[in-house]
PDB file of N, CA, C and O in Angstrom:
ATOM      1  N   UNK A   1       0.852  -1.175   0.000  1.00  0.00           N
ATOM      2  CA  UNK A   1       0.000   0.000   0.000  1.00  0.00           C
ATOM      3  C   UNK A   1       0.897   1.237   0.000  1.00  0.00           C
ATOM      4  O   UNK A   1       1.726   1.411   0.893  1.00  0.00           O
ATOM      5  N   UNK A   2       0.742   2.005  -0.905  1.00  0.00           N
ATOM      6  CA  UNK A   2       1.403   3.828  -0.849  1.00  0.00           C
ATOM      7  C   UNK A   2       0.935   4.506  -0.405  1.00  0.00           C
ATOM      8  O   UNK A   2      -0.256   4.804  -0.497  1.00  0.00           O
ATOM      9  N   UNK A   3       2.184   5.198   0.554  1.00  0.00           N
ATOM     10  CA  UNK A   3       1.586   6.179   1.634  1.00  0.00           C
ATOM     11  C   UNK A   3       1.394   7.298   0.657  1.00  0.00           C
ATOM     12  O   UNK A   3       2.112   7.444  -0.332  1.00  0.00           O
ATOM     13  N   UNK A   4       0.282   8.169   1.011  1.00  0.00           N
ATOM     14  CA  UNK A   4      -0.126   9.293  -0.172  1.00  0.00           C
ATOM     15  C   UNK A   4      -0.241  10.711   1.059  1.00  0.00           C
ATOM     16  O   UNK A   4      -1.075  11.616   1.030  1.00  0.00           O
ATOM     17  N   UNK A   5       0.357  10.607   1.600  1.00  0.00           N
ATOM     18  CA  UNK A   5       0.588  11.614   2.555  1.00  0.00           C
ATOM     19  C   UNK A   5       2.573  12.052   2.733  1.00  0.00           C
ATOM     20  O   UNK A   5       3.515  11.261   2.739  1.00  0.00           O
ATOM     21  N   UNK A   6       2.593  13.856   2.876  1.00  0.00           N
ATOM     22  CA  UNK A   6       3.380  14.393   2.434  1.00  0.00           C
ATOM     23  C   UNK A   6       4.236  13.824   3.804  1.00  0.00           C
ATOM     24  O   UNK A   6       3.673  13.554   4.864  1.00  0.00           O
ATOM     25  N   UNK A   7       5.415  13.722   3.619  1.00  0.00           N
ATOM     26  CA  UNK A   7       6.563  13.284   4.349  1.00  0.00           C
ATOM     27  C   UNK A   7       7.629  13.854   4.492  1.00  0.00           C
ATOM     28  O   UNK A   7       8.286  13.896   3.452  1.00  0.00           O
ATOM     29  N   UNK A   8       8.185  14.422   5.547  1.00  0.00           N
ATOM     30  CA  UNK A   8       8.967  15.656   5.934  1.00  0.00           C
ATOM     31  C   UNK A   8      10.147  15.014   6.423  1.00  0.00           C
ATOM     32  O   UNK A   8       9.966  14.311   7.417  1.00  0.00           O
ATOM     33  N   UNK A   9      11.293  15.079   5.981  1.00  0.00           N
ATOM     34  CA  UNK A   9      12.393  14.465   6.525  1.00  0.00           C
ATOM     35  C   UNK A   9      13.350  15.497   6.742  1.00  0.00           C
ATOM     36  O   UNK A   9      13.540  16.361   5.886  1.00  0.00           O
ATOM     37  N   UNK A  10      14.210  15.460   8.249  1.00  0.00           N
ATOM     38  CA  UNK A  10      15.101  16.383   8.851  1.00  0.00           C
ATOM     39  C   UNK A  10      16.285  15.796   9.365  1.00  0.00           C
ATOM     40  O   UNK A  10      16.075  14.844  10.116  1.00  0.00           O
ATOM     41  N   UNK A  11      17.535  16.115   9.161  1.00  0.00           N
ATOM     42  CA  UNK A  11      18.789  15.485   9.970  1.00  0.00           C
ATOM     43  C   UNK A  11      18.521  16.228  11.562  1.00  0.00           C
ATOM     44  O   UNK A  11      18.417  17.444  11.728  1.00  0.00           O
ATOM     45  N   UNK A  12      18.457  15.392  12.443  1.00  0.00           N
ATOM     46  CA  UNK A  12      18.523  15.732  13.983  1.00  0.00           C
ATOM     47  C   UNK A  12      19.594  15.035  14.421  1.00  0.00           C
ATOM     48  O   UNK A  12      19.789  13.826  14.539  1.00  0.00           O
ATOM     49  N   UNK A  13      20.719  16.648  14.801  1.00  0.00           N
ATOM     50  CA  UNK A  13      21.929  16.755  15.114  1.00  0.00           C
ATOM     51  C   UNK A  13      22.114  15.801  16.899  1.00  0.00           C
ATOM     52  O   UNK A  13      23.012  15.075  17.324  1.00  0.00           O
ATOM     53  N   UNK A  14      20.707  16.305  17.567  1.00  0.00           N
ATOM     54  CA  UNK A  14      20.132  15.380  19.203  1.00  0.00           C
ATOM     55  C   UNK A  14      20.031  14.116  19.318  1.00  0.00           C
ATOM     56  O   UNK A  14      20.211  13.453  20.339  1.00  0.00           O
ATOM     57  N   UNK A  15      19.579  13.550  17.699  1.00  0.00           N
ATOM     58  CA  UNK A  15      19.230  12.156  17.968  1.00  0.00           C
ATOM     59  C   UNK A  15      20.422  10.931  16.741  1.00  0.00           C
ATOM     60  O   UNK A  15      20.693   9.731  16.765  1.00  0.00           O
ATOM     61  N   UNK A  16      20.873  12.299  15.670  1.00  0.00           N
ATOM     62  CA  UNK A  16      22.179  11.723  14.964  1.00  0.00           C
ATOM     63  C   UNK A  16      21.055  11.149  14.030  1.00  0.00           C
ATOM     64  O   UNK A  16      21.423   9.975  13.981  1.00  0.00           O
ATOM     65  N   UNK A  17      20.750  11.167  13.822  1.00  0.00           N
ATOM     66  CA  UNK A  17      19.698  10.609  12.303  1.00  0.00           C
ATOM     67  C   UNK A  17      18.411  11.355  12.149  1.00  0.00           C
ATOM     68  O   UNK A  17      17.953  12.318  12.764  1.00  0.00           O
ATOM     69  N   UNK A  18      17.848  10.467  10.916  1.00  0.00           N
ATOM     70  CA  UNK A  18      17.278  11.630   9.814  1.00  0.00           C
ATOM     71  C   UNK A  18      15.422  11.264  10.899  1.00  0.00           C
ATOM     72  O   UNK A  18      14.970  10.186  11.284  1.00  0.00           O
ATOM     73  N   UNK A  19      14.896  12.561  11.037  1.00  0.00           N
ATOM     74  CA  UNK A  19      13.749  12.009  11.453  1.00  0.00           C
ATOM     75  C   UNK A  19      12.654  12.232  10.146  1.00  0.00           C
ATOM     76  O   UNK A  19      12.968  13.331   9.689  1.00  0.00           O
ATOM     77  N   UNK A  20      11.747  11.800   9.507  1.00  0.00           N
ATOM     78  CA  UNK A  20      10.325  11.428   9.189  1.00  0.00           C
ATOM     79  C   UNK A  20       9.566  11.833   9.986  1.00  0.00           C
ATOM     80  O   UNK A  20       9.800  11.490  11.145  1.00  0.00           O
ATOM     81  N   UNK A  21       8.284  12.767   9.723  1.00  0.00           N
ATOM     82  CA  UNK A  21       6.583  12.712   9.837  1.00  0.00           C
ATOM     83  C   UNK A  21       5.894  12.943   9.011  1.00  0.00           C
ATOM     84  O   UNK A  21       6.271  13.197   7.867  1.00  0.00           O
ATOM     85  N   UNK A  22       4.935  12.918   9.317  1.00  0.00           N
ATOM     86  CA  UNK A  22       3.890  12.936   8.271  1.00  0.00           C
ATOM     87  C   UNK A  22       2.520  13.643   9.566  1.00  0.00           C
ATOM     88  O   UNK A  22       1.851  13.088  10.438  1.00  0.00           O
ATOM     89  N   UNK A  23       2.617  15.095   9.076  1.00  0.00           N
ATOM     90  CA  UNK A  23       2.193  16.175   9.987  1.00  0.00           C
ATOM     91  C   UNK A  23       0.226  15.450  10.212  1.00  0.00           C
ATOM     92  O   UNK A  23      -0.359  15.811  11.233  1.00  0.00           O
ATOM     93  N   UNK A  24      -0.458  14.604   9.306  1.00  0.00           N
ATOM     94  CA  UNK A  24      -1.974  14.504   9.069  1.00  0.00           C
ATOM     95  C   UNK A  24      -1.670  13.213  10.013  1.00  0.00           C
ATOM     96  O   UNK A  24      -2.690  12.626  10.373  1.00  0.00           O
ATOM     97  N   UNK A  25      -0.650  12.768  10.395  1.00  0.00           N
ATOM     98  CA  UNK A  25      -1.273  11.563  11.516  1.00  0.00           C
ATOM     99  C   UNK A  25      -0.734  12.055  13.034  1.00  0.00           C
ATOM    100  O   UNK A  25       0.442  12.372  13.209  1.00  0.00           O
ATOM    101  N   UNK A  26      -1.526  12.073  13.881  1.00  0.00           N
ATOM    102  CA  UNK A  26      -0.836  11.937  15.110  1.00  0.00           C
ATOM    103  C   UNK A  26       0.118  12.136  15.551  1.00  0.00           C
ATOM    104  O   UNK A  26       0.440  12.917  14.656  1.00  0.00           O
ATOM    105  N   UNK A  27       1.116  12.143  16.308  1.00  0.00           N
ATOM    106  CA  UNK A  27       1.799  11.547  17.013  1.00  0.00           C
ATOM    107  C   UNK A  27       3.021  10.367  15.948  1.00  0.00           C
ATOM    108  O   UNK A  27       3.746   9.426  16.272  1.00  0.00           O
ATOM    109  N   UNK A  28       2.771  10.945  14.833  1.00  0.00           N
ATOM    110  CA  UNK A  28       3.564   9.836  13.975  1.00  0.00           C
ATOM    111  C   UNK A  28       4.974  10.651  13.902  1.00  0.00           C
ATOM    112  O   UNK A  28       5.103  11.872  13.820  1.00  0.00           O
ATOM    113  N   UNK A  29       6.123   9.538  13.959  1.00  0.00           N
ATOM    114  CA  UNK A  29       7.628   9.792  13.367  1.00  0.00           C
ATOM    115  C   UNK A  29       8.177   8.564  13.233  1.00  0.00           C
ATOM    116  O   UNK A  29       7.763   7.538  13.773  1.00  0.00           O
ATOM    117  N   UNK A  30       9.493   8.709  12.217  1.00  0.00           N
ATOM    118  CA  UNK A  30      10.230   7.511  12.137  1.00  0.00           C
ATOM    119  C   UNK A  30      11.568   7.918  12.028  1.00  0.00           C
ATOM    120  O   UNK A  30      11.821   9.118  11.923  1.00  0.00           O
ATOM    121  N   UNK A  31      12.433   7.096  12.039  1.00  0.00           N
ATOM    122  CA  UNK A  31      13.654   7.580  11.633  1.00  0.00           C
ATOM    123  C   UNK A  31      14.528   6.887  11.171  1.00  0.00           C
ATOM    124  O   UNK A  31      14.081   5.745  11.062  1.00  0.00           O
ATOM    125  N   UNK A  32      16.042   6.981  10.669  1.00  0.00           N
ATOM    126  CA  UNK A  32      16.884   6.287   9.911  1.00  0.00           C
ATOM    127  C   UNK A  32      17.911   6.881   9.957  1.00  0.00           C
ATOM    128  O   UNK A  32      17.859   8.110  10.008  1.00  0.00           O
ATOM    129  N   UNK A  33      19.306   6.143   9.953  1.00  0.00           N
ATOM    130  CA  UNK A  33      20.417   6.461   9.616  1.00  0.00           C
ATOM    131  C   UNK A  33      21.038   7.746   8.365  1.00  0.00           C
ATOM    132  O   UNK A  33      21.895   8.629   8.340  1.00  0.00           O
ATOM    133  N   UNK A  34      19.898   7.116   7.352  1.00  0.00           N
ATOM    134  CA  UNK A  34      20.226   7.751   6.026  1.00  0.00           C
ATOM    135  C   UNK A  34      19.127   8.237   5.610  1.00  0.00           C
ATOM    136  O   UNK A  34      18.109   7.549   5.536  1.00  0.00           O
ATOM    137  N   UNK A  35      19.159   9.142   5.371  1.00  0.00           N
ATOM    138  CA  UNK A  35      17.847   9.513   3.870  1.00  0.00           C
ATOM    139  C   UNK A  35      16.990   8.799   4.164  1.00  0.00           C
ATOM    140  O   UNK A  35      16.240   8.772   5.140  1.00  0.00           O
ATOM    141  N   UNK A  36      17.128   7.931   2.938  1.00  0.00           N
ATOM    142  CA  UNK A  36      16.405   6.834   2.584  1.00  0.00           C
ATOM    143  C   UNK A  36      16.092   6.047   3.547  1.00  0.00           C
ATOM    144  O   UNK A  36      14.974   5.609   3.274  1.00  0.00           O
ATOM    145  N   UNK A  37      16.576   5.470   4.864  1.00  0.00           N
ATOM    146  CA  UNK A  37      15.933   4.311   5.193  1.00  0.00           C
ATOM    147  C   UNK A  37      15.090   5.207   6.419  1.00  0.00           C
ATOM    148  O   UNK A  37      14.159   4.723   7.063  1.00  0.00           O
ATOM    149  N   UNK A  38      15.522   6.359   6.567  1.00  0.00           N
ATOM    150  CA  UNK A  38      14.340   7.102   7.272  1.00  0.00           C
ATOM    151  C   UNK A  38      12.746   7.270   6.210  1.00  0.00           C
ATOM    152  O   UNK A  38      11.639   7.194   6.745  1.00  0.00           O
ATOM    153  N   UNK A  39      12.891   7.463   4.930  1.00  0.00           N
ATOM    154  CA  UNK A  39      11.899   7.283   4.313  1.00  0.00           C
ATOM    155  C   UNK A  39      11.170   5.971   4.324  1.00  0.00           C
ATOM    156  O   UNK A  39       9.954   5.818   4.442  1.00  0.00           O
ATOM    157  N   UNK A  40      12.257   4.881   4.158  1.00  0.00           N
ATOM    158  CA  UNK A  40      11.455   3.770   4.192  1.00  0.00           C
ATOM    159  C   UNK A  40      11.012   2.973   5.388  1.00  0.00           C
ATOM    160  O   UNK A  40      10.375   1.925   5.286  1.00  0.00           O
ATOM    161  N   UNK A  41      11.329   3.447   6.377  1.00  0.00           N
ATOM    162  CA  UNK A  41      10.683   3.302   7.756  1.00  0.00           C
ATOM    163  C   UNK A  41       9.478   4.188   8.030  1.00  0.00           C
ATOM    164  O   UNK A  41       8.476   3.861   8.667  1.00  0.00           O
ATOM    165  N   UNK A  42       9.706   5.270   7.498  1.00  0.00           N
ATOM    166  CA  UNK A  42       8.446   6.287   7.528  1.00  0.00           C
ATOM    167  C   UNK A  42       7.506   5.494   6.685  1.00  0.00           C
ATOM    168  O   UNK A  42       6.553   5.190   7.402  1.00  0.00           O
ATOM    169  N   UNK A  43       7.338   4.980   5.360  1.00  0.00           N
ATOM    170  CA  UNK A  43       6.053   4.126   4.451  1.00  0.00           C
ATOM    171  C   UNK A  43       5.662   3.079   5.603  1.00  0.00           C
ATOM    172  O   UNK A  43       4.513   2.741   5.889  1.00  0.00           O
ATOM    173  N   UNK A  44       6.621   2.719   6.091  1.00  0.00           N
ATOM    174  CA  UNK A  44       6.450   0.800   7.025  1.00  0.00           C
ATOM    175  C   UNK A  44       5.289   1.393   8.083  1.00  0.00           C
ATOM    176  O   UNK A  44       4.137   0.961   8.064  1.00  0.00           O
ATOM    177  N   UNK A  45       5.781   2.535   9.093  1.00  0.00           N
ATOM    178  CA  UNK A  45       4.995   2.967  10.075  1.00  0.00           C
ATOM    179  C   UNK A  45       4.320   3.544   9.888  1.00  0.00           C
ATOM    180  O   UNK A  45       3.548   3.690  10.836  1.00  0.00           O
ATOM    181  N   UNK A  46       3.939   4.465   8.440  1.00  0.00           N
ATOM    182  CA  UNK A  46       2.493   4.658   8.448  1.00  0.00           C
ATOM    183  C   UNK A  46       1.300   3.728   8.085  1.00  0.00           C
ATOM    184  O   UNK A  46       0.140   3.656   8.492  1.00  0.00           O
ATOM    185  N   UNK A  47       2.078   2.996   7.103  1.00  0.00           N
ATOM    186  CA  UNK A  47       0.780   1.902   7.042  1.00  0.00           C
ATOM    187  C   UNK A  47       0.465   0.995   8.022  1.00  0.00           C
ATOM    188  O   UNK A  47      -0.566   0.322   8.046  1.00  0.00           O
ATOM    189  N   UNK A  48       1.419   0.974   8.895  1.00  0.00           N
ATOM    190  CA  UNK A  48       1.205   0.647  10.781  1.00  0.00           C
ATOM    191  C   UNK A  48       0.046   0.856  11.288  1.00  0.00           C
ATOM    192  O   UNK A  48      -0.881   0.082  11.530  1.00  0.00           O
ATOM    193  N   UNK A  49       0.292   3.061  11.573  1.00  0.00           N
ATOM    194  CA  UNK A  49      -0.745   3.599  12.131  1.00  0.00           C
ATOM    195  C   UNK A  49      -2.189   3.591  11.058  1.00  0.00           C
ATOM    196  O   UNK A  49      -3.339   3.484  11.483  1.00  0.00           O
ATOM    197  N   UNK A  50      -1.853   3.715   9.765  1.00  0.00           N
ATOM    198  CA  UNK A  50      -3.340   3.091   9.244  1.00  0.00           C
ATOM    199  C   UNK A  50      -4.045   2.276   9.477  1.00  0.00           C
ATOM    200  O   UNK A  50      -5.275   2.309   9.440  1.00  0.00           O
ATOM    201  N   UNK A  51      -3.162   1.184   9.830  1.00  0.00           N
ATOM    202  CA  UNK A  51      -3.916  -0.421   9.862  1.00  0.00           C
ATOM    203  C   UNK A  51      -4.338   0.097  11.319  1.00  0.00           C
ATOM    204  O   UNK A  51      -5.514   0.442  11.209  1.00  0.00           O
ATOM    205  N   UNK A  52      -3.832   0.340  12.851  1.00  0.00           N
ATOM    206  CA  UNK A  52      -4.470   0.429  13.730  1.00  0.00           C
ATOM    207  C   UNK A  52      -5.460   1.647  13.774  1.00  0.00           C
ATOM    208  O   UNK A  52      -6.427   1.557  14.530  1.00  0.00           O
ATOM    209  N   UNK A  53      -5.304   2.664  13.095  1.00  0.00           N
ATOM    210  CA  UNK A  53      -6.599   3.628  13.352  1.00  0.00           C
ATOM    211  C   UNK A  53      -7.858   2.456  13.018  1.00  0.00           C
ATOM    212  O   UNK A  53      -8.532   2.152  14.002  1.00  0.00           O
ATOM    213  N   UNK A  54      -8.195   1.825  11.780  1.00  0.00           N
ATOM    214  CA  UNK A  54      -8.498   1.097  11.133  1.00  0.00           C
ATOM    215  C   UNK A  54      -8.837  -0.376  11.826  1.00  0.00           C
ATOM    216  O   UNK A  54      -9.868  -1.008  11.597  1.00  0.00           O
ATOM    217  N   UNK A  55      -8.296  -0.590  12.279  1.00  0.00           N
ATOM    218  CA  UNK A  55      -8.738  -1.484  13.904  1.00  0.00           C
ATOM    219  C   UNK A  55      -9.386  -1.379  14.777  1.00  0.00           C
ATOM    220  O   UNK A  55      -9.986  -2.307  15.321  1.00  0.00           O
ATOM    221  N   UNK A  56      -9.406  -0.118  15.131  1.00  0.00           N
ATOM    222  CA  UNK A  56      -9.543   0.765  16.044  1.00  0.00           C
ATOM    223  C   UNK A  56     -10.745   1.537  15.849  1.00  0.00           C
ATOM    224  O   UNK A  56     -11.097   2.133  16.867  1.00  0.00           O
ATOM    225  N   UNK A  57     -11.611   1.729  14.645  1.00  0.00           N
ATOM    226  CA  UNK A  57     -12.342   2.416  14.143  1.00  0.00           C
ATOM    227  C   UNK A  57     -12.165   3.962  14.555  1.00  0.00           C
ATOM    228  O   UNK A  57     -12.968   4.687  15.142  1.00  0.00           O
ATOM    229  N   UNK A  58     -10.937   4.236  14.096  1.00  0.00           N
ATOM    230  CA  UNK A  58     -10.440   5.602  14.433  1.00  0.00           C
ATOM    231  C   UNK A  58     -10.606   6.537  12.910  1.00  0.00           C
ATOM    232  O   UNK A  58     -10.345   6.112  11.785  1.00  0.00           O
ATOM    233  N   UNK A  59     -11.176   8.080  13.314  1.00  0.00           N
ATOM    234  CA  UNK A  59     -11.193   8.177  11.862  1.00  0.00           C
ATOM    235  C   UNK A  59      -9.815   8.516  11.265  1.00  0.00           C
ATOM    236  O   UNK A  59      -8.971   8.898  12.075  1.00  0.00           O
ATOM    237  N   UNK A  60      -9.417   8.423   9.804  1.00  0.00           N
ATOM    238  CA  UNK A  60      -8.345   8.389   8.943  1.00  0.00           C
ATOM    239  C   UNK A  60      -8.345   9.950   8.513  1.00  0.00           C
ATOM    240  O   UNK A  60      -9.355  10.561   8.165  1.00  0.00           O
ATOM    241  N   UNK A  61      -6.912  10.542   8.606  1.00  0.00           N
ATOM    242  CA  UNK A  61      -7.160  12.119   8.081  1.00  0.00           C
ATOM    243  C   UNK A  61      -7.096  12.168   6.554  1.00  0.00           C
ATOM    244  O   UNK A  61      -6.386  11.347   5.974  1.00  0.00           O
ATOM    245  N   UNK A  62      -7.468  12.653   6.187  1.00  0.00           N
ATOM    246  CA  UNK A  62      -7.317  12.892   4.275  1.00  0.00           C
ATOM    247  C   UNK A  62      -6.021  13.494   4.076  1.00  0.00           C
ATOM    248  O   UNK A  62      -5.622  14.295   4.921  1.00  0.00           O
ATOM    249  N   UNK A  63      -5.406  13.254   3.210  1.00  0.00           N
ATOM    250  CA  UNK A  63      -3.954  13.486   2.716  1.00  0.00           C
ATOM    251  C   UNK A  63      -4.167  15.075   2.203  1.00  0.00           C
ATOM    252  O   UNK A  63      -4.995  15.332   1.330  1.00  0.00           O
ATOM    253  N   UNK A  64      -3.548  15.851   2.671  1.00  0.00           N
ATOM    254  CA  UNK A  64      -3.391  17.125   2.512  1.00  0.00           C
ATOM    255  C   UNK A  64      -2.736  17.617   0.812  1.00  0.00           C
ATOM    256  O   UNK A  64      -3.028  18.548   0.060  1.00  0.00           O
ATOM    257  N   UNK A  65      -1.834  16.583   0.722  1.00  0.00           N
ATOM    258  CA  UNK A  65      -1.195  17.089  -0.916  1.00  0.00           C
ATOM    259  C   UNK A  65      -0.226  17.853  -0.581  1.00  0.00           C
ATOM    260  O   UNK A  65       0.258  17.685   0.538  1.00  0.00           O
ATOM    261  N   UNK A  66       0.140  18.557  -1.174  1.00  0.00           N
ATOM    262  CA  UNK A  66       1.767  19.239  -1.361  1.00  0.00           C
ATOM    263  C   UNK A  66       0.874  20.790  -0.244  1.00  0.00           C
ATOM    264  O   UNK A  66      -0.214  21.365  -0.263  1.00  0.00           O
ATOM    265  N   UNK A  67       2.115  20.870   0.553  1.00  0.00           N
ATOM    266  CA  UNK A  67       1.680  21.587   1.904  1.00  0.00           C
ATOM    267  C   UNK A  67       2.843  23.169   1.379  1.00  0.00           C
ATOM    268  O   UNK A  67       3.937  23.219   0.817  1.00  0.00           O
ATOM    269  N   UNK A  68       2.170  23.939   1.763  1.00  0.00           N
ATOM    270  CA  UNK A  68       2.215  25.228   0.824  1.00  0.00           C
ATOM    271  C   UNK A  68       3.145  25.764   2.938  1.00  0.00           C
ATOM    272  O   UNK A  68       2.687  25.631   4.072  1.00  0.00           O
ATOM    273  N   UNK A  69       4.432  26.300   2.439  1.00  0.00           N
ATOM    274  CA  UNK A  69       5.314  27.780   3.493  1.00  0.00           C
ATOM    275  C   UNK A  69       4.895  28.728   3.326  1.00  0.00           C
ATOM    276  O   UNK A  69       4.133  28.923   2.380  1.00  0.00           O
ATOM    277  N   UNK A  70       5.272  29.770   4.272  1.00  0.00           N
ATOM    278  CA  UNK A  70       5.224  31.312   4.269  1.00  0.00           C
ATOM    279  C   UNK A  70       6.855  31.788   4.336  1.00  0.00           C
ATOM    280  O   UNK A  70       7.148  32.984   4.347  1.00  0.00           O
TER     281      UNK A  70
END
């Protein structure tokens, strides 16, 4: 399943790797060594928290799309 929600990845100098969220779920983050496997831990754990909202009969937020700065 593709996560269709925007995904924000940051090097954190505190924790030494890259953190992942995805601002429309909760309480969601992931993280990784590199880039990439912070991204691909970020797809793994959101379709995580999907499957348990979804368990849970929690409602699901709608994917925002490309998220607009000031």
């Amino acid at each position: 399943m593709g996560v269709k929600y925007a995904i924000v990845i940051y090097w954190s100098a505190e924790d030494n790797s890259f953190i992942a969220e995805i601002l429309e779920l909760s309480g969601f983050m992931a993280d990784g060594e590199t880039y990439q496997e912070a991204l691909k831990n970020a797809e793994i754990v959101a379709n995580e928290w999907l499957e348990t909202a979804r368990k849970l009969e929690r409602p699901i937020p709608v994917p925002k799309g490309k998220l607009i700065y000031a």
